[in-house]
Backbone bond lengths (Angstrom), bond angles and torsions (degrees), N, CA, C in turn:
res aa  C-N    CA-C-N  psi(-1)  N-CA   C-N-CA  omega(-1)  CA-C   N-CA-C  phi
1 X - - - 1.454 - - 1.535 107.57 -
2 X 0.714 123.24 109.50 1.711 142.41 153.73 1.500 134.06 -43.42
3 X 1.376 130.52 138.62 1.118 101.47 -145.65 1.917 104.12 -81.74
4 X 1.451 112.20 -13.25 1.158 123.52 -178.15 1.549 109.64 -59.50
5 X 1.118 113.87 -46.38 1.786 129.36 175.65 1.987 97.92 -60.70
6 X 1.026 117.49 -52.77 1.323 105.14 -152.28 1.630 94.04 -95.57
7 X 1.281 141.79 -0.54 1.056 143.76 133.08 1.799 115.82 -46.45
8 X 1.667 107.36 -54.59 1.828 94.48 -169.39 2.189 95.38 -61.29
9 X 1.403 92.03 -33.02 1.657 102.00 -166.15 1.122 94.28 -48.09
10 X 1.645 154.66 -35.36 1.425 158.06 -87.66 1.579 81.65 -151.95
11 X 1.371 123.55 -57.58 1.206 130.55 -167.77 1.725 124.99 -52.59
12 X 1.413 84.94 -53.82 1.457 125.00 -164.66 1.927 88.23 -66.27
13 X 1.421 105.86 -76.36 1.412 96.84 179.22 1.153 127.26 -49.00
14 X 1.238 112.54 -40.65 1.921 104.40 171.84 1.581 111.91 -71.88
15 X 1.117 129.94 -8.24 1.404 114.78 159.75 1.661 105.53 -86.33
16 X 1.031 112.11 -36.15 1.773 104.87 -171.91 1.318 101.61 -62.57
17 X 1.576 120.47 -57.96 1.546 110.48 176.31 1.370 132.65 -49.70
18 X 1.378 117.72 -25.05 1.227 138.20 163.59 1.838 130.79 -51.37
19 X 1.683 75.78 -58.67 2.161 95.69 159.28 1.143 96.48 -55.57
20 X 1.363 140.44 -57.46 1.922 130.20 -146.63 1.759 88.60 -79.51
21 X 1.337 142.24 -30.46 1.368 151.19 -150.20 1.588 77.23 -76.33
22 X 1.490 114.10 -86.07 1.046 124.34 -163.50 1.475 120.35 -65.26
23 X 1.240 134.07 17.44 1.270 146.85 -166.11 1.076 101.24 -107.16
24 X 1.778 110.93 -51.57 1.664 148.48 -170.48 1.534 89.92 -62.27
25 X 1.173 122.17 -87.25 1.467 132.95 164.38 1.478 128.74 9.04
26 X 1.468 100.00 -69.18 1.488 134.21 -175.96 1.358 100.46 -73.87
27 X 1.486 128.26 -48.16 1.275 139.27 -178.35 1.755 110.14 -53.60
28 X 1.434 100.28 -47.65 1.669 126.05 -171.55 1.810 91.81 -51.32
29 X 1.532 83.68 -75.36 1.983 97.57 168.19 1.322 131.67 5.71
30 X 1.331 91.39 -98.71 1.244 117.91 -171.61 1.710 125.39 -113.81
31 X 1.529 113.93 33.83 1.338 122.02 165.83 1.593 100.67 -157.84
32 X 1.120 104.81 28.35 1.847 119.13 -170.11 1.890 91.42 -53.67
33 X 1.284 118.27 -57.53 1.745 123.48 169.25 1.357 108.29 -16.74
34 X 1.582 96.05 -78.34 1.491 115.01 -176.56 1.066 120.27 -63.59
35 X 1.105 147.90 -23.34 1.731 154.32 173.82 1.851 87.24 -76.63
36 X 1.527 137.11 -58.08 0.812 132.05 -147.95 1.752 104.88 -71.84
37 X 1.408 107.88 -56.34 1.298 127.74 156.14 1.620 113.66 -20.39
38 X 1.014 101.32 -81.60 1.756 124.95 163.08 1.530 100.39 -22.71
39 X 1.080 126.32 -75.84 1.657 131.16 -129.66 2.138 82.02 -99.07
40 X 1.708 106.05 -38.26 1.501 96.43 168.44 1.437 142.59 -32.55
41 X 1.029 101.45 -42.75 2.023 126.37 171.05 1.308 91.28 -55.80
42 X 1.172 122.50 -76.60 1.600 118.75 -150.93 1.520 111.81 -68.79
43 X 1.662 127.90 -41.26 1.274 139.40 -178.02 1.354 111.48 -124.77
44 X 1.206 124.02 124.40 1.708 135.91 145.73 1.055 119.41 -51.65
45 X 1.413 120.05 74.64 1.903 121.30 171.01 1.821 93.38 -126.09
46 X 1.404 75.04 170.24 1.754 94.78 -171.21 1.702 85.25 -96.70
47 X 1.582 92.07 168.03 1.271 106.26 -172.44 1.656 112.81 -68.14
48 X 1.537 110.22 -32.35 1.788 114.74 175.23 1.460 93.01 -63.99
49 X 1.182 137.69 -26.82 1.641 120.51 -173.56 1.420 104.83 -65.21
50 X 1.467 90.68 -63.14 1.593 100.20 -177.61 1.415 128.33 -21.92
51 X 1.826 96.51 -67.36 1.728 118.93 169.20 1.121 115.55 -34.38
52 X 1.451 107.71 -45.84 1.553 125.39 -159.10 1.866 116.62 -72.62
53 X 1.486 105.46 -46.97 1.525 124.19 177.45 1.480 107.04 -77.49
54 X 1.743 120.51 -28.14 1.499 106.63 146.41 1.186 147.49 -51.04
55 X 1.217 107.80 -37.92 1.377 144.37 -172.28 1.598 106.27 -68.34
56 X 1.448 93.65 -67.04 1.617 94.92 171.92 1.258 150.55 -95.47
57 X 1.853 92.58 28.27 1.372 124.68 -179.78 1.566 96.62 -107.73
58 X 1.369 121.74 -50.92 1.381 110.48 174.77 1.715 107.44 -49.30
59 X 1.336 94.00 -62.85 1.896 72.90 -169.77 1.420 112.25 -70.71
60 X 1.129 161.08 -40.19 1.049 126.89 140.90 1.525 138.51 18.66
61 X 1.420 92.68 -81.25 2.002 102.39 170.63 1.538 98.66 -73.15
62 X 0.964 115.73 -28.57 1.381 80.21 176.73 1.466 140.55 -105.58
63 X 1.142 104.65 17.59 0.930 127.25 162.11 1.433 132.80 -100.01
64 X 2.014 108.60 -8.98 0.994 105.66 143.07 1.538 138.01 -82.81
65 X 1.432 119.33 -23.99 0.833 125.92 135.68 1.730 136.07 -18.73
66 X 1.492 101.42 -76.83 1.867 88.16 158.53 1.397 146.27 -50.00
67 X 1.892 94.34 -15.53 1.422 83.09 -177.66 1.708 111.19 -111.79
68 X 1.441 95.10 4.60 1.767 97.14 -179.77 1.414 106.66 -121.29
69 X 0.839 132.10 20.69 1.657 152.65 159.69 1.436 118.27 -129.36
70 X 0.907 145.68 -88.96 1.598 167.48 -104.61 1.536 70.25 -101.09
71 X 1.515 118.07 -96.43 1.327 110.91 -159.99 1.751 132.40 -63.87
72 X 1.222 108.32 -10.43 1.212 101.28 167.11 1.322 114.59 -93.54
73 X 1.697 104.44 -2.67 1.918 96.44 169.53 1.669 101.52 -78.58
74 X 1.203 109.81 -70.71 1.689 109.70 149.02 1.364 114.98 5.77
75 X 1.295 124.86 -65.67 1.574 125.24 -179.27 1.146 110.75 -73.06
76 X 0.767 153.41 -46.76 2.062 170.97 121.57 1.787 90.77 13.17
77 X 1.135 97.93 -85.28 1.436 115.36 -164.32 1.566 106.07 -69.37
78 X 1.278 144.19 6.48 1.365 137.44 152.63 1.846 111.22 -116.57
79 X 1.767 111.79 -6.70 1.168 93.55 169.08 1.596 99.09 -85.25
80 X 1.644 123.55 -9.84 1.642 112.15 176.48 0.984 139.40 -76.17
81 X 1.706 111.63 -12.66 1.453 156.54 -133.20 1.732 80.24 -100.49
């Protein structure tokens, strides 16, 4: 693998993870009821839990995301620079 290949590979995933971020996001948004509803059946949490285990599931991913994509594309692209 080459570093040109595992750079687009680098690319590609940090936008795909990004779509599911912002998908997640949008989802949170504007069906927050229905996700809450949804996830109600299975677990007894209050709605601040809920918010809360969203909350700190997005950053989470995304913050794994920055550091296993973002910055090693980052490194790619200034050791090519």
């Amino acid at each position: 693998m080459d570093i040109d290949m595992l750079f687009r590979f680098l690319a590609w995933s940090l936008a795909i993870n990004y779509g599911v971020l912002l998908l997640w996001f949008i989802a949170f948004v504007f069906a927050h009821d229905w996700m809450r509803t949804l996830h109600g059946r299975w677990f007894k949490i209050s709605d601040e839990t809920f918010d809360g285990i969203h909350y700190g599931a997005m950053s989470a991913y995304k913050l794994t995301v920055f550091f296993f994509n973002l910055v090693p594309l980052a490194a790619i692209y200034f050791m090519s620079v």
